[in-house]
C-alpha positions in Angstrom: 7.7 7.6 21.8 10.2 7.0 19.3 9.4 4.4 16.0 12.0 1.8 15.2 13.1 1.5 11.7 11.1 -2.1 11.9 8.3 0.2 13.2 8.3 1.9 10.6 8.5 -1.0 8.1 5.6 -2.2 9.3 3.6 0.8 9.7 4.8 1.1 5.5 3.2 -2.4 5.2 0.4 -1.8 6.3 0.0 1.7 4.7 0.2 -0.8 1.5 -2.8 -2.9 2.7 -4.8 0.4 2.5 -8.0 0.5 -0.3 -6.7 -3.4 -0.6 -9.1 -6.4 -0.2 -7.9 -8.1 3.1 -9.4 -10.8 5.2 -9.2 -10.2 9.1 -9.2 -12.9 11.7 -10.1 -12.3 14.8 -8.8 -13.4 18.3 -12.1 -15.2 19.0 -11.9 -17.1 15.2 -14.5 -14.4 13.6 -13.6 -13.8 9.7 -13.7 -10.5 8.5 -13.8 -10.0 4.8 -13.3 -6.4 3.0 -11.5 -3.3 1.4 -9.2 -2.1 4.5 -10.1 1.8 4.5 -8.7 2.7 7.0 -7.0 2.2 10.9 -5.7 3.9 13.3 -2.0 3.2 14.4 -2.0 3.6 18.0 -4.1 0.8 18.8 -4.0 -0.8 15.5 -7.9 -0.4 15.1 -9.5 -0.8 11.5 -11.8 0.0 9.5 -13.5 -2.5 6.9 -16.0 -1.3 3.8 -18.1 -3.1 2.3 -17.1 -6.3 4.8 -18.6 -9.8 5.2 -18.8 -11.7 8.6 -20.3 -15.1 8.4 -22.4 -14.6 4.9 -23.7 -11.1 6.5 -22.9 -7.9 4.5 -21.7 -4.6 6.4 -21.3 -1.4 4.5 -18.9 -0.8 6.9 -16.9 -2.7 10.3 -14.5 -1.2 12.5 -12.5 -4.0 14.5 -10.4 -3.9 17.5 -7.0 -3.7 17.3 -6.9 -6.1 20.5 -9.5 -8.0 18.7 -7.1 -8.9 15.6 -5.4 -12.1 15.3 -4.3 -11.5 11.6 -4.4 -9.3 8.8 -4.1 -11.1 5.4 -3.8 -9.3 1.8 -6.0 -11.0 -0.8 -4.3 -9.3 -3.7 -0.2 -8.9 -5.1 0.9 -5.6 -3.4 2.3 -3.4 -5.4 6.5 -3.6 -5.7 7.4 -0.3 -5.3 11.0 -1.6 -5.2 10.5 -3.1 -8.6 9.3 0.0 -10.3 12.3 1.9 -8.2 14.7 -0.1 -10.0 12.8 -0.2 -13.7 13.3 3.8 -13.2 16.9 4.0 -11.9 17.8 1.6 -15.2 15.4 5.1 -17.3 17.0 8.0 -15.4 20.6 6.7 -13.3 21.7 7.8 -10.3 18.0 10.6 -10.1 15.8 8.0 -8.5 15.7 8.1 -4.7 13.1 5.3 -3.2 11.8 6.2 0.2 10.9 2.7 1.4 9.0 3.4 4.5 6.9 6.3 3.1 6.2 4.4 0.1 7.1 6.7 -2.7 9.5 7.5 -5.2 11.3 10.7 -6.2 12.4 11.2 -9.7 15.5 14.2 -10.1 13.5 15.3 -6.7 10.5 16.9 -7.9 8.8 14.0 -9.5 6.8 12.0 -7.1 5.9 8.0 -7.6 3.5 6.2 -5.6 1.3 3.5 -6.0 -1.5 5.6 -7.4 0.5 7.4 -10.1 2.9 10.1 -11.1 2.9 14.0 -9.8 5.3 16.6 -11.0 5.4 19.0 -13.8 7.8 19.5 -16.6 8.6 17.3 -19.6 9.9 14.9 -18.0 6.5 13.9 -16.4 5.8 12.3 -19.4 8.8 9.7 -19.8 8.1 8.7 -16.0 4.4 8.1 -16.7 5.0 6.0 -19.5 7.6 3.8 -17.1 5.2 3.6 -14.4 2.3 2.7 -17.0 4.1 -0.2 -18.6 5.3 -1.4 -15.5 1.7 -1.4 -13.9 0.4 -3.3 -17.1 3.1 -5.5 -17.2 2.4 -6.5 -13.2 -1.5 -7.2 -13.7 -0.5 -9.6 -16.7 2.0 -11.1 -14.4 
């Protein structure tokens, strides 16, 4: 089976939901509230920590993919696209943004995701400092 590029793109999406706090409805009108830890993409099956349904706390839920009506983010994702562009203005023409794996690749061996900055060298450093100011600057947004 082959994935579109939309496929993708959406499988991306939801990849950015991930350790999020989301609110799932159900086919049947059930609310699902939680931190989306997981899912499986074949059937579109997830998990939910720490989830409430109807004033009842779960540790955890695991929901139906064929169950889900919709998927809704409570909090701003983060704009990977954003921080892409704040580094190609640092480093020109070394920043290479891999949209549907959601990361960023700085002069190809520094790596940029959502949860930080891996590499080594000295120019580790100057990256973190971009990616730190730029996550500030978005929870102050």
């Amino acid at each position: 089976m082959s994935v579109t590029s939309g496929g993708r793109r959406f499988i991306a999406e939801l990849n950015g939901f991930v350790d999020k706090s989301v609110k799932v409805v159900t086919v049947r009108g059930t609310s699902y509230e939680g931190k989306l830890i997981g899912y499986e993409a074949g059937t579109l099956t997830i998990c939910l920590e720490d989830a409430t349904v109807n004033k009842e706390k779960y540790s955890r839920a695991i929901i139906r993919g064929d169950a889900i009506s919709e998927i809704l983010l409570k909090e701003k994702p983060f704009d990977m696209k954003g921080l892409s562009d704040r580094l190609q203005k640092m480093f020109p023409n070394m920043v290479k943004y891999y949209e549907d794996a959601g990361f960023i690749t700085v002069m190809e061996r520094i790596r940029v995701t959502v949860d930080g900055v891996e590499g080594t060298g000295p120019m580790v450093e100057r990256v973190k400092k971009v990616y730190d100011t730029y996550v500030l600057e978005m929870k102050g947004a």
